[in-house]
PAFIDREN-509645 format. One record per atom (N, C-alpha, C, O, CB): x, y, z; residue in three letters. Coordinates in steps of 0.001 Angstrom, whole numbers, padded with zeros to 6 digits, always signed. Glycine has a CB too. Example, Ala and Ser with C-alpha at 12.3 -4.5 7.8 and 13.67 -1.06 7.14 Angstrom:
PAFIDREN-509645
+013190-005690+007800ALA/+012300-004500+007800ALA/+013200-003300+007800ALA/+014236-003319+008465ALA/+011308-004473+009046ALA/+012850-002250+007080SER/+013670-001060+007140SER/+012900+000030+007870SER/+013409+001138+008039SER/+014084-000598+005725SER/
This chain:
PAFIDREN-509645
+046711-049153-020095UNK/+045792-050279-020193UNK/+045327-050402-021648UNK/+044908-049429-022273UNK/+044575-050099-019223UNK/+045413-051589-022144UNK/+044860-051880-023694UNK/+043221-051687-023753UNK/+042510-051414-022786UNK/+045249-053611-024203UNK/+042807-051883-025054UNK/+041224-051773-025020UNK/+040961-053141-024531UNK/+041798-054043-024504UNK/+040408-051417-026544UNK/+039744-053223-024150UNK/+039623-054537-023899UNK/+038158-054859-025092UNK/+037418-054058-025664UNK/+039385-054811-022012UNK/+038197-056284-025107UNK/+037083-056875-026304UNK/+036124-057355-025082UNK/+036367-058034-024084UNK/+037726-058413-027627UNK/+034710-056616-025647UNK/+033649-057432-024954UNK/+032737-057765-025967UNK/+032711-057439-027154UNK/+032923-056720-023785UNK/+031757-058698-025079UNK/+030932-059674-025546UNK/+029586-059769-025386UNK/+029522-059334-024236UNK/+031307-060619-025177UNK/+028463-060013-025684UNK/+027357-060215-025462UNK/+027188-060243-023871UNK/+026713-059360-023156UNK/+027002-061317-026193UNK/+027947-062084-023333UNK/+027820-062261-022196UNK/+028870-060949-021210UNK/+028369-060811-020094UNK/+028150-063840-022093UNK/+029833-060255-021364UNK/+030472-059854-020908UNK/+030278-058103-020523UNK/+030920-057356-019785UNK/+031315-060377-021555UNK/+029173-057906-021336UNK/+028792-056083-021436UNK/+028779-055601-020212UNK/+029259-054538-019820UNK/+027254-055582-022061UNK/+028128-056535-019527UNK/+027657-055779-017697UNK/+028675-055529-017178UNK/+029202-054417-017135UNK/+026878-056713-016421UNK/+029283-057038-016486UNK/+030840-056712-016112UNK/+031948-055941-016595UNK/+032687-055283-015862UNK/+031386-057624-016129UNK/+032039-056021-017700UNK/+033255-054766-018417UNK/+032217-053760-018204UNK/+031978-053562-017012UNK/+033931-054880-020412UNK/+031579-053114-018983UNK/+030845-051683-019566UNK/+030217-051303-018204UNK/+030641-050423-017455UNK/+029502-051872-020996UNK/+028994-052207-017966UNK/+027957-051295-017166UNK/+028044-051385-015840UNK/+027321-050819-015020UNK/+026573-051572-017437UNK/+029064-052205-015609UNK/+029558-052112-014042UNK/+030912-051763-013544UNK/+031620-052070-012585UNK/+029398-053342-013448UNK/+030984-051005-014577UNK/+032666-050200-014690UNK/+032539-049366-013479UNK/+031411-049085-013075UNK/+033067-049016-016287UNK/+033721-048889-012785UNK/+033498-047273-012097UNK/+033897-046493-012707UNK/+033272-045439-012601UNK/+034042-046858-010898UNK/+034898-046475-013512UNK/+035514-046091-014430UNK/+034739-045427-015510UNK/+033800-046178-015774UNK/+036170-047035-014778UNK/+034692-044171-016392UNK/+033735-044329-017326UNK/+034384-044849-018771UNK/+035511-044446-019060UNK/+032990-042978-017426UNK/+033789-045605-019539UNK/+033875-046117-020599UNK/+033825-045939-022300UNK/+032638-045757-022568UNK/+033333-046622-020275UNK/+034353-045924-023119UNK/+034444-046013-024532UNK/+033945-047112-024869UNK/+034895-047887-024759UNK/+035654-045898-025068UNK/+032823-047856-025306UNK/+032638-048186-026345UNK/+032708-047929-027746UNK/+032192-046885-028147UNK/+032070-048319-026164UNK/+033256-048695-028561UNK/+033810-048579-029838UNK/+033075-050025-030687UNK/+033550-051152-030824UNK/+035655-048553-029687UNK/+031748-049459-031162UNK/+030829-050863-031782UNK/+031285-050956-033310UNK/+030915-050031-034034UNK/+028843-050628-031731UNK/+031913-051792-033772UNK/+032594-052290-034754UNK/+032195-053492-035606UNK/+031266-054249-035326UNK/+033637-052489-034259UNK/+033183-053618-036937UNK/+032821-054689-037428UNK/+034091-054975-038343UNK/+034546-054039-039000UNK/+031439-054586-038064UNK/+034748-056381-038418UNK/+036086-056660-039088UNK/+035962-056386-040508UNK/+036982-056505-041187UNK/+036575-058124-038895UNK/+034696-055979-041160UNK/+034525-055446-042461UNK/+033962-053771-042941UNK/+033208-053274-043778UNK/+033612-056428-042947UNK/+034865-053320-041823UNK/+034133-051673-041660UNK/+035925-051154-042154UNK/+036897-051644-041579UNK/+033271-050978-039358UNK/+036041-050238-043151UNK/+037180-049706-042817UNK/+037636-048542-042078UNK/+038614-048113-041467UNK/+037577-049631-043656UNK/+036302-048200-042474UNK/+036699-046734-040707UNK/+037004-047272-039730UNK/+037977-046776-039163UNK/+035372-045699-039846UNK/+036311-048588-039024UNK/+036738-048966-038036UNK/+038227-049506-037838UNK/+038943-049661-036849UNK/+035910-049698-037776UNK/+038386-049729-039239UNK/+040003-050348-038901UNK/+040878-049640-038817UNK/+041978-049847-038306UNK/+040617-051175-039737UNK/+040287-048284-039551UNK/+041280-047021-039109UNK/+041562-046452-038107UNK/+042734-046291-037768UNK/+041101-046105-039522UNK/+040500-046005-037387UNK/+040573-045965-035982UNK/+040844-046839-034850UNK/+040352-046423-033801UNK/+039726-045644-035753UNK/+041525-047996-034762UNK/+042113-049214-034314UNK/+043084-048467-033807UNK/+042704-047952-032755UNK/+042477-050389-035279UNK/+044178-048179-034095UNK/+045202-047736-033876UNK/+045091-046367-032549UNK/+045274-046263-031336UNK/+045676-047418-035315UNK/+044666-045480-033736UNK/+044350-044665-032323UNK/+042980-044538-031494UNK/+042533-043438-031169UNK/+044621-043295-032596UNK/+042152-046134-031079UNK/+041660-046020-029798UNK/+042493-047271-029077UNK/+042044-047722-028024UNK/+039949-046108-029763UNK/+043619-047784-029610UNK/+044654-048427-028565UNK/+045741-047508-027834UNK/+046154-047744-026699UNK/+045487-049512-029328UNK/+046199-046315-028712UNK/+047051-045466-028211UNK/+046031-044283-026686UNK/+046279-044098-025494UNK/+047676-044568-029844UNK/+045031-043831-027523UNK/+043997-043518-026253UNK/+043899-044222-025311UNK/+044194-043561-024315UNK/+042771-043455-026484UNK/+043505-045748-024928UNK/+043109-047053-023977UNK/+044844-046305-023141UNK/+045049-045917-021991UNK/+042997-049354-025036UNK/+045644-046367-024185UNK/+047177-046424-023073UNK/+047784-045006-022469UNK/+048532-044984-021492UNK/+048660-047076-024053UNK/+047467-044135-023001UNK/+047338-042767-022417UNK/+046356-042741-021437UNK/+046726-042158-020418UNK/+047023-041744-023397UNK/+045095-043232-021404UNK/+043861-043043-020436UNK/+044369-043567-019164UNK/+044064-042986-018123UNK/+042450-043854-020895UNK/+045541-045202-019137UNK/+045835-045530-018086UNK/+044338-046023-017105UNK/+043507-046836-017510UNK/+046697-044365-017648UNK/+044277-045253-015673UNK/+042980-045892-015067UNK/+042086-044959-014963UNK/+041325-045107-014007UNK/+043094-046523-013741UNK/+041846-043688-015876UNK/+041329-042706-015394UNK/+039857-043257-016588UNK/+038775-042672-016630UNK/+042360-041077-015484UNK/+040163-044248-017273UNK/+038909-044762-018161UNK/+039115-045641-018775UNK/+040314-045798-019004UNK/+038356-044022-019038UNK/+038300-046540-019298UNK/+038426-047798-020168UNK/+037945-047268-021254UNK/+037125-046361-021390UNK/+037691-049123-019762UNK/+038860-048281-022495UNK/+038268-048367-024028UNK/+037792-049902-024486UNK/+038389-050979-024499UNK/+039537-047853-025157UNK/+036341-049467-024883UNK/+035815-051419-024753UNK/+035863-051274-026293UNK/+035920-050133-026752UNK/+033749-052138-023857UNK/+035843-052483-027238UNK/+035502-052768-028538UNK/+034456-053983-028313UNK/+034560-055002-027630UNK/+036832-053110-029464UNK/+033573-053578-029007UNK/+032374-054762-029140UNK/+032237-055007-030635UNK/+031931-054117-031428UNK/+030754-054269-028483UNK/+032457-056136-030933UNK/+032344-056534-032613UNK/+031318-056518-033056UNK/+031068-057707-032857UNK/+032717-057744-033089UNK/+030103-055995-033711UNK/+028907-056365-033930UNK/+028675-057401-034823UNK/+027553-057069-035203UNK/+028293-055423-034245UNK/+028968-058561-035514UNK/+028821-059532-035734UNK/+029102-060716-034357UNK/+028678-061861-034203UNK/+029517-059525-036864UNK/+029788-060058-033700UNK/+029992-061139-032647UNK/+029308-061088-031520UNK/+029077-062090-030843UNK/+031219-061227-032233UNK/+028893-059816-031198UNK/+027685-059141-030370UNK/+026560-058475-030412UNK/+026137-057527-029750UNK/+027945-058546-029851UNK/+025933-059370-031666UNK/+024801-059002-032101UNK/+023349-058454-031035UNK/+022458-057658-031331UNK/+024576-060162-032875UNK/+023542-059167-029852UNK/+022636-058622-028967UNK/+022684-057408-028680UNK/+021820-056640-029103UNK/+022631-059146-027963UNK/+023842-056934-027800UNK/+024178-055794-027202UNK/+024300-055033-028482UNK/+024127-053910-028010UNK/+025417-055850-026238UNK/+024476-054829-029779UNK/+024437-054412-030524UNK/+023104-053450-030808UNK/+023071-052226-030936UNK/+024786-055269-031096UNK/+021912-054512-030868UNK/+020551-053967-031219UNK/+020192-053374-029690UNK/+019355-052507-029436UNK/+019364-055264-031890UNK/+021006-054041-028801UNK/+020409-053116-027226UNK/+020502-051620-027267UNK/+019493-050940-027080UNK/+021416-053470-025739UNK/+021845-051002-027540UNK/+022043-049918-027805UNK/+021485-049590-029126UNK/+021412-048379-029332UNK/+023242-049718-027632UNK/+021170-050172-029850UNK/+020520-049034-031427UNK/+021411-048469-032392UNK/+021316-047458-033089UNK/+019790-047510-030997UNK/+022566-049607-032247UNK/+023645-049640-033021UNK/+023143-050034-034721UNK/+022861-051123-035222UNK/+024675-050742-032285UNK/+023168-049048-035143UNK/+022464-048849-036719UNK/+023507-048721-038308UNK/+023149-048885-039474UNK/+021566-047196-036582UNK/+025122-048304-037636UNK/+026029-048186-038541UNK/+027299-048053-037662UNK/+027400-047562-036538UNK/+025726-047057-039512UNK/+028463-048743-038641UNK/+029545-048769-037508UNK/+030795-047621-038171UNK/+030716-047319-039362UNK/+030231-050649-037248UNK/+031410-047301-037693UNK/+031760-047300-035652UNK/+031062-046330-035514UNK/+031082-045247-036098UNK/+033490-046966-034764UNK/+030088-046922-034307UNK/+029521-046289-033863UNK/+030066-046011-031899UNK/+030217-046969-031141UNK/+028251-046870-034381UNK/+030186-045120-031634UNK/+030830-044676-030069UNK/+029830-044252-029225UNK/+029087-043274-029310UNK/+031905-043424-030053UNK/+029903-045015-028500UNK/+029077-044669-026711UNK/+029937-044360-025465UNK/+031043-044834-025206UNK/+028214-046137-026046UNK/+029349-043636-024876UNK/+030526-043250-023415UNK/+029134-043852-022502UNK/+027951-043519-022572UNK/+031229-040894-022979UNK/+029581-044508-021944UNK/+029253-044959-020218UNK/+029284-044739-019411UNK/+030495-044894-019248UNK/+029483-045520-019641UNK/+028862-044362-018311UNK/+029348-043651-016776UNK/+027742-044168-016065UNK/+026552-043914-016252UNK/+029735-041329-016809UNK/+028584-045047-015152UNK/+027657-045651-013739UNK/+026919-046431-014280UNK/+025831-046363-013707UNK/+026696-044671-012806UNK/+026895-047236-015174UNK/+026299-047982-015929UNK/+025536-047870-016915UNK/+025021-048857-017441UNK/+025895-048459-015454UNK/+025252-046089-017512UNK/+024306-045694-018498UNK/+024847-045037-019337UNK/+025795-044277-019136UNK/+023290-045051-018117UNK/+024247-045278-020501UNK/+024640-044604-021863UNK/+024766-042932-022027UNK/+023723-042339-022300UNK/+023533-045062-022881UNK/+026074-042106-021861UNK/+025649-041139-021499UNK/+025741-039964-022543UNK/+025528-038762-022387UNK/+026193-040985-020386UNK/+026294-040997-024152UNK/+026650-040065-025131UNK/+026803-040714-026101UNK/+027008-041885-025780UNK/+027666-039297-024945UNK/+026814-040505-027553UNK/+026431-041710-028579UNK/+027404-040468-029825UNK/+027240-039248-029827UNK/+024070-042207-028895UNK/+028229-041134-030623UNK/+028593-040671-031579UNK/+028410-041840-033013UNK/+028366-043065-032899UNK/+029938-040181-031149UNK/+028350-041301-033913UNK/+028218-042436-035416UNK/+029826-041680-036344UNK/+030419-040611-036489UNK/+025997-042009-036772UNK/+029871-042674-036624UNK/+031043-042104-037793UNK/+032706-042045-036996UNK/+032995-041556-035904UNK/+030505-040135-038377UNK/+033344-042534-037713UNK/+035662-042388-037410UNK/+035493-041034-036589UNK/+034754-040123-036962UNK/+037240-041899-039525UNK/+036378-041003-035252UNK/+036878-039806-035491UNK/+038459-039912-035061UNK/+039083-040918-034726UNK/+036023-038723-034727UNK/+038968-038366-035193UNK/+040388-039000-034965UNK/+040640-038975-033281UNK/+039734-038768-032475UNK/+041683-038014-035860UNK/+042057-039230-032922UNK/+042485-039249-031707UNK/+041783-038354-030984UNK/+040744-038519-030344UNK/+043750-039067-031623UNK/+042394-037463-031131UNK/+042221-035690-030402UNK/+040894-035755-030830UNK/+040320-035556-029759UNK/+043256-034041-031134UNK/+040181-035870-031505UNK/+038441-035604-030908UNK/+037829-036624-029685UNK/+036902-036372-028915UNK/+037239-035929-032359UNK/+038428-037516-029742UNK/+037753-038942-028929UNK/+037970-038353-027713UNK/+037243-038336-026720UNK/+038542-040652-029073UNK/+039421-037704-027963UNK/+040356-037413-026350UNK/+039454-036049-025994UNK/+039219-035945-024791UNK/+042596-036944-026522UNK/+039007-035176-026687UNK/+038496-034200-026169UNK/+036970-034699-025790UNK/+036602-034500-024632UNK/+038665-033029-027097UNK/+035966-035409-026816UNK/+035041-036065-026229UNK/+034916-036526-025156UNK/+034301-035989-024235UNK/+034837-036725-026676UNK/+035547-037715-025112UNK/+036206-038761-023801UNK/+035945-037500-022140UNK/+035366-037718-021076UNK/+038699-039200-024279UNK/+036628-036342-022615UNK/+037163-035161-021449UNK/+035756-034598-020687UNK/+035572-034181-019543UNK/+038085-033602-022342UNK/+035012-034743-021636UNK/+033579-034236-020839UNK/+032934-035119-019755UNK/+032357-034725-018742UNK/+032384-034076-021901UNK/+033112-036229-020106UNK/+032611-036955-019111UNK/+033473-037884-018087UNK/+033151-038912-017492UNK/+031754-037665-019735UNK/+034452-037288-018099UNK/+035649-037966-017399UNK/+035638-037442-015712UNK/+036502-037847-014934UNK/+037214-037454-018274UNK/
């Protein structure tokens, strides 16, 4: 499964009403960490298959949900489970940390 892009209007339905637990990946098209890590949180999204989703939220484009969470510098990473925020990272990381992150709450 690819990452999927959410939206202001779209957070509940994708993110917080997932069963699934979730990656958020809060971004911005002028971050270059974030563009680095592009790559491998699409290869993660397709290894994860249905055992979890990878969301990208643009923060220029989702400025709400942005300041909801306390999104202060990008990429910034949240994991989700049952609809609540259950883990918050700031700063790139690579594959294999996300994937071992990701593993705790899976």
């Amino acid at each position: 499964m690819p990452t999927i892009n959410v939206t202001d209007s779209s957070f509940e339905s994708d993110v917080l009403a997932s069963k699934k637990p979730v990656l958020v990946d809060f971004w911005a098209e002028w971050c270059g960490p974030c563009k680095a890590m592009g790559p491998a949180l699409e290869e993660l999204a397709g290894e994860l298959g249905e055992q979890a989703v990878v969301a990208k939220v643009n923060i220029d484009d989702a400025m709400d949900t942005a300041l909801a969470y306390n999104v202060r510098g990008v990429p910034t990473l949240i994991i989700f489970k049952d609809g609540q925020a259950v883990a918050t990272r700031t700063g790139a990381m690579t594959k294999s940390k996300l994937t071992e992150w990701l593993a705790e709450f899976s």
